[in-house]
C-alpha positions in Angstrom: -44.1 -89.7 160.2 -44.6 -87.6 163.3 -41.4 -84.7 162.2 -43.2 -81.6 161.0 -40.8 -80.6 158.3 -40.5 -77.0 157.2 -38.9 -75.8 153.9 -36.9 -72.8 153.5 -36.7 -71.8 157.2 -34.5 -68.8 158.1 -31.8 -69.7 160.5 -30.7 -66.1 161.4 -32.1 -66.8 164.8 -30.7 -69.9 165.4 -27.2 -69.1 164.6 -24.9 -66.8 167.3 -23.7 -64.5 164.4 -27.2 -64.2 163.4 -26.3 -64.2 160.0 -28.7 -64.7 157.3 -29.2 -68.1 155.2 -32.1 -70.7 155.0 -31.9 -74.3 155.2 -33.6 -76.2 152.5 -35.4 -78.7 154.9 -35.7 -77.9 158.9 -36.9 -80.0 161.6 -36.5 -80.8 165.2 -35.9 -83.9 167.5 -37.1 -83.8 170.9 -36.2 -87.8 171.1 -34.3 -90.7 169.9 -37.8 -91.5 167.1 -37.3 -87.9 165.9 -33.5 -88.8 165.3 -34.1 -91.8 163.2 -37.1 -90.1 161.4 -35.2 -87.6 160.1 -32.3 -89.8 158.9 -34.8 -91.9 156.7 -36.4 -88.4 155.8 -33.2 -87.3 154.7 -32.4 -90.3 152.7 -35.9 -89.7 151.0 -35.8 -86.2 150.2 -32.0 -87.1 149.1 -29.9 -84.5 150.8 -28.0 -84.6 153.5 -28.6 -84.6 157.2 -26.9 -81.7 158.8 -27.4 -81.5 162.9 -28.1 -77.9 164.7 -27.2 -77.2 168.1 -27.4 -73.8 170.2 -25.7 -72.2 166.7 -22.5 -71.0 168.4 -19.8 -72.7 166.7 -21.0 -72.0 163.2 -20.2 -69.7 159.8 -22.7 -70.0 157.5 -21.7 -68.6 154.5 -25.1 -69.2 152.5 -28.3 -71.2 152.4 -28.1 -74.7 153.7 -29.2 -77.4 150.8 -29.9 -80.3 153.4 -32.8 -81.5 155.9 -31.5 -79.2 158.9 -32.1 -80.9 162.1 -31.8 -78.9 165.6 -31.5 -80.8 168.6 -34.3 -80.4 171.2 -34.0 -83.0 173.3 -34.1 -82.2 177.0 -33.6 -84.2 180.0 -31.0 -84.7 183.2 -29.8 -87.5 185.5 -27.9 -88.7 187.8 -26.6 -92.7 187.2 -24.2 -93.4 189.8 -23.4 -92.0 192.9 -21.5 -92.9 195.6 -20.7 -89.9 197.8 -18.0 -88.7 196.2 -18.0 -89.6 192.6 -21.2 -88.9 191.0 -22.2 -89.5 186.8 -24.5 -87.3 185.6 -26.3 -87.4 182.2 -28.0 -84.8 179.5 -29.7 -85.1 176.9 -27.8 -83.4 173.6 -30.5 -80.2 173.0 -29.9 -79.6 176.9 -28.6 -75.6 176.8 -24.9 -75.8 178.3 -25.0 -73.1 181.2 -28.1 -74.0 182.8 -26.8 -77.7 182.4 -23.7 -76.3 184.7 -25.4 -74.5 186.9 -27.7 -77.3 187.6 -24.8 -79.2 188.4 -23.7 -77.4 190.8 -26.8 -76.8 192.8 -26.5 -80.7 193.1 -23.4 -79.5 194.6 -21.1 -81.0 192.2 -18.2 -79.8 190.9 -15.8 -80.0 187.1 -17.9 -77.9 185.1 -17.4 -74.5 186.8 -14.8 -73.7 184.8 -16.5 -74.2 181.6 -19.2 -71.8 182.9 -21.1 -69.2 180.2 -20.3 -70.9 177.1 -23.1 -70.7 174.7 -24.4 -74.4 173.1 -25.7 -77.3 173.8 -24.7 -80.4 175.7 -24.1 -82.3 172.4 -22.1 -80.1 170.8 -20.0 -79.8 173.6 -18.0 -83.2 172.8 -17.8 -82.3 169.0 -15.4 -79.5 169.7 -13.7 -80.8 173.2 -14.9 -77.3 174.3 -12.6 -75.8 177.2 -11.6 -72.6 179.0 -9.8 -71.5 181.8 -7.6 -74.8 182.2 -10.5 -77.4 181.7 -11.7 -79.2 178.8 -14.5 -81.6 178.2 -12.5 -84.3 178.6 -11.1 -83.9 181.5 -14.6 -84.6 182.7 -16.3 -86.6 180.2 -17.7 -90.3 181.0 -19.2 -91.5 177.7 -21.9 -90.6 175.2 -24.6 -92.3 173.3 -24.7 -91.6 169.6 -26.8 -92.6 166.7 -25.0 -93.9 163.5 -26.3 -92.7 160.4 -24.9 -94.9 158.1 -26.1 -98.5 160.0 -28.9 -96.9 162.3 -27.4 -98.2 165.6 -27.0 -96.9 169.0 -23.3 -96.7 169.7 -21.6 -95.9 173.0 -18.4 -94.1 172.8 -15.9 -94.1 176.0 -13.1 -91.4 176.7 -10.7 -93.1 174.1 -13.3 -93.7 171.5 -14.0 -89.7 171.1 -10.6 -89.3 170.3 -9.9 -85.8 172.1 -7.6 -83.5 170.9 -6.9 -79.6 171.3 -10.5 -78.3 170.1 -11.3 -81.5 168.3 -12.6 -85.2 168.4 -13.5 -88.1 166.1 -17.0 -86.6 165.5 -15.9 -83.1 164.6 -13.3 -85.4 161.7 -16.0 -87.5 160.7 -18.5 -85.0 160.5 -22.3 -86.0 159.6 -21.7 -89.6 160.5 -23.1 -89.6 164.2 -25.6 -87.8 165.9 -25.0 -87.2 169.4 -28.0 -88.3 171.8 -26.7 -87.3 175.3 -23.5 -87.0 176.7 -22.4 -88.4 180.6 -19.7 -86.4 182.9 -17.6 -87.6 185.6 -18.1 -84.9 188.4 -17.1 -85.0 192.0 -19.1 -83.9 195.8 -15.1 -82.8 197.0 -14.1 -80.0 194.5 -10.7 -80.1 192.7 -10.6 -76.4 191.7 -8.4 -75.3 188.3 -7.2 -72.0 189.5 -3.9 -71.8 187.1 -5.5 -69.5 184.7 -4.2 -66.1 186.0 -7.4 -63.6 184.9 -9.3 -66.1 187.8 -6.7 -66.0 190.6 -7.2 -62.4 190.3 -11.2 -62.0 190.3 -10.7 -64.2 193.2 -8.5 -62.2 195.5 -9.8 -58.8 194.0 -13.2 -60.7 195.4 -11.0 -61.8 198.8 -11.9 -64.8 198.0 -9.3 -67.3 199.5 -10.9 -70.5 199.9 -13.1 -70.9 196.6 -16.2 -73.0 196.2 -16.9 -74.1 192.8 -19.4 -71.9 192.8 -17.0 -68.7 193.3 -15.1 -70.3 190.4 -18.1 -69.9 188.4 -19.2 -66.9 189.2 -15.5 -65.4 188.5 -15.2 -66.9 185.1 -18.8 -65.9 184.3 -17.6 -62.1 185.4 -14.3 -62.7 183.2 -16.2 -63.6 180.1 -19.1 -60.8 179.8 -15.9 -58.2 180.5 -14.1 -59.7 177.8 -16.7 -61.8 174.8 -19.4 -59.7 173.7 -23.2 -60.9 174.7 -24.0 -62.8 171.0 -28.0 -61.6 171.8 -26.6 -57.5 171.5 -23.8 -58.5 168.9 -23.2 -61.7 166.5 -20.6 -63.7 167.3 -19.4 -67.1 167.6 -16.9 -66.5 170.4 -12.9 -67.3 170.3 -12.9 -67.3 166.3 -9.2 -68.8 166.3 -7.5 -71.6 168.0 -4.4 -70.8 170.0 -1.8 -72.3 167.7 1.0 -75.1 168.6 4.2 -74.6 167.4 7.4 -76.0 168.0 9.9 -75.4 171.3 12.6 -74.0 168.8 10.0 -71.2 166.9 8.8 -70.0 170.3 12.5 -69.6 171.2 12.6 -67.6 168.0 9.6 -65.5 168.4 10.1 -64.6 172.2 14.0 -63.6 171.1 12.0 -61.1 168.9 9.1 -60.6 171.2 9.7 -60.8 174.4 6.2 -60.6 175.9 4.4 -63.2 173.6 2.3 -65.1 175.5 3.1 -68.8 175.0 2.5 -71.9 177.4 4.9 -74.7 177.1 2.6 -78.5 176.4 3.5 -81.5 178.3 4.6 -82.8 174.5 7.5 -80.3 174.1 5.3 -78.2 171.8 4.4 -74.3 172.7 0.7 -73.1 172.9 0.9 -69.9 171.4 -2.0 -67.1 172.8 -3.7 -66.3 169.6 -5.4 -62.9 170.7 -1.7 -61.6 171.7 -1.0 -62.0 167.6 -3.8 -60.8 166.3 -3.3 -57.5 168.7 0.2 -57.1 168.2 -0.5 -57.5 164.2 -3.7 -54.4 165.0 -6.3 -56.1 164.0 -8.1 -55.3 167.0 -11.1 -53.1 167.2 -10.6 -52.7 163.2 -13.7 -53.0 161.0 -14.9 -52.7 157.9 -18.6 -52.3 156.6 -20.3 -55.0 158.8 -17.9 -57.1 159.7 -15.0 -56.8 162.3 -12.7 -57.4 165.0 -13.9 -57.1 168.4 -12.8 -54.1 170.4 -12.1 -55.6 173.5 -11.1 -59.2 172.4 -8.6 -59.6 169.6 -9.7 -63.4 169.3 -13.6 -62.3 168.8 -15.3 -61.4 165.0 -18.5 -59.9 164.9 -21.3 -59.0 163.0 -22.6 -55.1 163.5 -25.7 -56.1 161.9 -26.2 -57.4 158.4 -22.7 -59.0 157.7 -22.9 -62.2 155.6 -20.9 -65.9 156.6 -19.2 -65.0 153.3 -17.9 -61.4 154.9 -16.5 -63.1 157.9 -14.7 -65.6 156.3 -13.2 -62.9 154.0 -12.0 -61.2 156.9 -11.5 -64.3 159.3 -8.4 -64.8 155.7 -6.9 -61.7 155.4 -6.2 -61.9 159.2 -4.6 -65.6 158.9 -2.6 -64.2 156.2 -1.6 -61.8 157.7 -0.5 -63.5 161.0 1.4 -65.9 159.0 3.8 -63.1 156.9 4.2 -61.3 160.3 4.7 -64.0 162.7 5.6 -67.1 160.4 2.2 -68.8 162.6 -0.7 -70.5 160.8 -4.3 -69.5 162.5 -6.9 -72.5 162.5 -10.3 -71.2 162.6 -12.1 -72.6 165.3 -16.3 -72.5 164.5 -17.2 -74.9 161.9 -18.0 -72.9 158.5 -20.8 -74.3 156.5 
């Protein structure tokens, strides 16, 4: 066996909140081999196989009792190209920004506005990551995957991945694949998303009038250090809460009562509710206690001041659902995966 296995090994640094727990088993893949390796080491040492990627999405809320396996697997592509439409390819430990800012030095454009999220290109598909009007699938080609339970290479098209609102088939069937690399449809004749209104105004404070995918990146990059603390200065797994879909008829209720909720009618009739406008309204931003808090700036953001525990966050990540859901009448769905 060529893994070098190590027991006990902190994860503090490999997790954004940088909070403190130790995985009973930890080892990395830089290949397909590694992949399968660990699977069969897994099986041996009888616990389970639980994949790492950058450690943004993730509470832990103590020590990890399974073979911990971070993805390290680096490598980019192009497959097709024919002047306009180009496929490009990474391999799952790729880091995400670089990955989309090589992309468009190719000078290619769909990921701008997915710019500065922390992760890697695996975990990207997991979640459906988005931001500022674009989501993974709007872009996504197909993946290769690794099934744990036969052993096989799988391909997985748009359909297959099941894509919803911050969710997919492999985030609901969690442990069962292993995603190897992911492929994206991008283009060489940008189709900016400019809807999101934060960017329209970077832009023209910018006098920017006639953006390049580029500018688009650069604006959202600006948007998101001003508003989502740097996880290397304070721990943090980003947006901590879904936005929440409700019904046509409650958003007619709550905007009767509060006229300036943000909410965003869906092309199903349902209402996309702006989760950092409740937990605001509700003062819960900026508020702390011992560790653990509310980010100052970003009602949507928790954060560890230093030696806060997963256990911590989740406490306080509760009270605020609860709360939200006397004031409000709105369930909040936490969005990192809590382990």
């Amino acid at each position: 066996m060529s893994l070098q296995l190590e027991r006990g090994r902190s994860l503090k640094a490999l997790n954004t909140f940088a909070v403190e727990a130790r995985a009973a088993y930890f080892t990395e893949a830089h290949d397909d081999q590694a992949v399968i390796e660990a699977i069969y080491e897994a099986r041996r040492l009888d616990v389970p196989l639980w994949i790492l990627g950058g450690g943004s999405n993730l509470v832990l809320t103590g020590d990890v009792d399974a073979l911990v396996l971070r993805m390290a697997s680096r490598g980019v592509r192009v497959l097709e190209d024919d002047g306009q439409r180009v496929v490009i390819e990474a391999e799952a430990g790729e880091p995400w920004h670089p990955f989309v800012l090589r992309s468009l030095e190719l000078g290619l454009a769909g990921l701008e506005n997915l710019s500065l999220i922390p992760g890697t290109v695996g975990a990207a598909p997991i979640q459906n990551v988005g931001a500022y009007g674009v989501e993974i699938k709007d872009v996504f080609a197909g993946l290769t995957a690794l099934d744990c339970q036969t052993g096989n290479l799988v391909e997985f098209d748009p359909a297959a991945c099941e894509f919803g609102y911050r969710d997919s088939l492999f985030k609901r069937q969690a442990g069962r694949y292993v995603i190897l690399r992911v492929r994206f449809v991008l283009r060489r004749a940008a189709v900016l998303s400019l809807e999101y209104g934060p960017l329209q105004q970077w832009l023209q404070q910018h006098d920017i009038h006639s953006p390049t995918p580029m500018d688009v990146s650069r604006a959202v990059c600006s948007i998101r250090s001003e508003k989502l603390p740097d996880p290397r200065v304070l721990g943090n797994a980003g947006s901590f809460f879904k936005n929440p879909l409700i019904p046509q008829s409650t958003a007619d209720a709550l905007l009767a009562q509060y006229p300036s909720l943000v909410a965003f009618p869906q092309p199903d009739g349902q209402v996309k509710l702006a989760a950092g406008w409740l937990i605001e309204r509700a003062g819960w931003k900026g508020y702390r206690e011992r560790d653990v808090g509310v980010h100052s700036l970003q009602a949507l953001v928790l954060v560890n001041y230093g030696q806060a525990t997963g256990q911590q966050i989740l406490h306080l990540a509760e009270k605020i659902q609860a709360d939200i859901l006397e004031r409000f009448g709105v369930r909040l769905e936490i969005e990192p995966n809590v382990v």
